[in-house]
N, C-alpha and C positions, 0 to 999 in steps of 0.2 A: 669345856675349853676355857683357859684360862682367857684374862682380858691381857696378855700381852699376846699374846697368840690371834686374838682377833683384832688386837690393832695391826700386827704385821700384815696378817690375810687383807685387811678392808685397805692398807699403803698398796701392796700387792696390785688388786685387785685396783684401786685408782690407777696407780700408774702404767695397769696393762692398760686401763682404758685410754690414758692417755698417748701412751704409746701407739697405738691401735688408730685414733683420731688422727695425729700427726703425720702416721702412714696413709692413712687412709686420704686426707687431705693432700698430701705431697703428691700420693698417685694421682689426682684428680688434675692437679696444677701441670703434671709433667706431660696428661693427655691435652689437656685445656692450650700448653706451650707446643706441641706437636700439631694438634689441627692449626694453630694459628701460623707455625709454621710452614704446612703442607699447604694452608689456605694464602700465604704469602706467594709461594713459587707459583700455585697456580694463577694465582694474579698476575705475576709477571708475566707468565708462559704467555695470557689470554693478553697482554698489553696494557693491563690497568694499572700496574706499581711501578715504583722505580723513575725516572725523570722524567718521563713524558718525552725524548726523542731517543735516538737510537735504534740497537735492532728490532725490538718490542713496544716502541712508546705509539699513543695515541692509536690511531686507525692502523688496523691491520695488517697494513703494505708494503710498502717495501721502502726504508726510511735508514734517514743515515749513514753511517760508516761508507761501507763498497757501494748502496747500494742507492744511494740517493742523487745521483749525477739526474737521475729524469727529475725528479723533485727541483734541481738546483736549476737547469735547462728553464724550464718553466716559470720560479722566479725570477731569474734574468731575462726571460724574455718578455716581465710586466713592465720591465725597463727600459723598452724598445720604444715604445710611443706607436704601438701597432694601428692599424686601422680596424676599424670597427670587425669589417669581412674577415683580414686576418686570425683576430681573436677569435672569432666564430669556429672558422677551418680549424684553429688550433684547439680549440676544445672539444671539436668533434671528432678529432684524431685521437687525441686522448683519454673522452670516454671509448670509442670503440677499444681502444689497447685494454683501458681498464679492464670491460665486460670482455670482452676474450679472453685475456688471462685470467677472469677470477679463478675457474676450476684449478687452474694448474700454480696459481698461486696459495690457494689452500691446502692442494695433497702438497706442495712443498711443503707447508709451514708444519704441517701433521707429520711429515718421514725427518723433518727438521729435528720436531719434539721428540720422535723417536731414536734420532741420532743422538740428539746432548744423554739422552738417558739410558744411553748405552744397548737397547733393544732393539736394534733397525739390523735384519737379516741382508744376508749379501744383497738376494733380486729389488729389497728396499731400496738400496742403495744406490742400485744401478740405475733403479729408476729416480730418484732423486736427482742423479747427476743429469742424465737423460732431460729431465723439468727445467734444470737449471739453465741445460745448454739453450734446451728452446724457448727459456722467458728473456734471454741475453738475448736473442737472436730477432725475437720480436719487439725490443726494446732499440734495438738497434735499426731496423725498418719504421720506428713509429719515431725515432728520432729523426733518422733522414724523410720520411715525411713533413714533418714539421720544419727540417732547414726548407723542402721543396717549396713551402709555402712564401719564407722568404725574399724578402733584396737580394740583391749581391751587399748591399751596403749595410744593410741589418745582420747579416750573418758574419759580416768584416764586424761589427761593433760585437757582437754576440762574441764570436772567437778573443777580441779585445778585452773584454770581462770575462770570461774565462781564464783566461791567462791571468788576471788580475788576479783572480777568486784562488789560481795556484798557489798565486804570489805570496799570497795572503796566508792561504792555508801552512806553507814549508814555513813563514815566520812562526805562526803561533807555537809551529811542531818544534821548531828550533829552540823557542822560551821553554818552552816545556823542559825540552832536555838538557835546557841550561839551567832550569830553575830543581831539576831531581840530581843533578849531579853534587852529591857531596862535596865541602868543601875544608880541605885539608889544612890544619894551622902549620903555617913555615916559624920557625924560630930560628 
């Protein structure tokens, strides 16, 4: 074998190898970028990424958006200047709501993940609505509970921050949509 012929072979022969490395390497990176991905959504899903409030943020419950009015109730009513008793009754309305709906707050959250992911069969569904209806319904009983526990004149200030907390809310919502609206030059 001539020496130009073995230098072609042993160029050859490096840059398979390197070609082979660079592959080989790139596949590692694209699995490495996939778990970290896969490992991202599942974090969400479980409530550990992402902002910390909303539908997923923090503890496991029911938070945020549609579903935080008991969340918000509860804040506003540290704002009452309640009596020692009252606060008591009201937290023991509240954990029993809790421990009652754990179970059925969980299969939602599970026929939930099954929903966004496209795998939740009809009788899934049914029943998901089915959970929904009756975690709204017990929610609804363990708030009028806790107005029972109130004044008349607590529930009058209560409804009076309420309204406010509207008030408040349809501003923010309004900057919002004044602050996303494109804005056209006039010449």
């Amino acid at each position: 074998m001539s020496f130009k012929r073995k230098l072609i072979s042993a160029a050859t022969s490096a840059f398979a190898v390197v070609a082979f490395s660079i592959t080989f390497a790139s596949a590692q990176d694209t699995n490495t970028n996939q778990e970290n991905d896969s490992t991202q959504k599942q974090e969400m899903r479980e409530g550990r990424g992402g902002r910390g409030f909303g539908r997923r943020g923090g503890d496991k419950g029911m938070r945020g958006g549609r579903h935080g009015g008991d969340k918000m109730m509860l804040r506003a009513l540290g704002q009452l200047n309640l009596s020692d008793a009252q606060k008591q009754q009201i937290r023991g309305i509240s954990e029993t709501y809790k421990t009652s709906t754990q179970t059925q707050r969980e299969e939602l959250r599970s026929l939930g993940m099954k929903k966004r992911d496209g795998i939740i069969t009809a009788d899934e569904q049914t029943r998901f609505k089915e959970i929904r209806t009756q975690l709204k319904t017990s929610g609804e009983q363990m708030h009028n509970s806790v107005l029972a526990v109130l004044t008349a004149e607590k529930r009058a200030q209560l409804e009076q921050m309420k309204e406010e907390m509207k008030k408040r809310k349809m501003e923010r919502r309004q900057n919002r949509q004044n602050q996303t609206v494109p804005q056209t030059e006039v010449n």
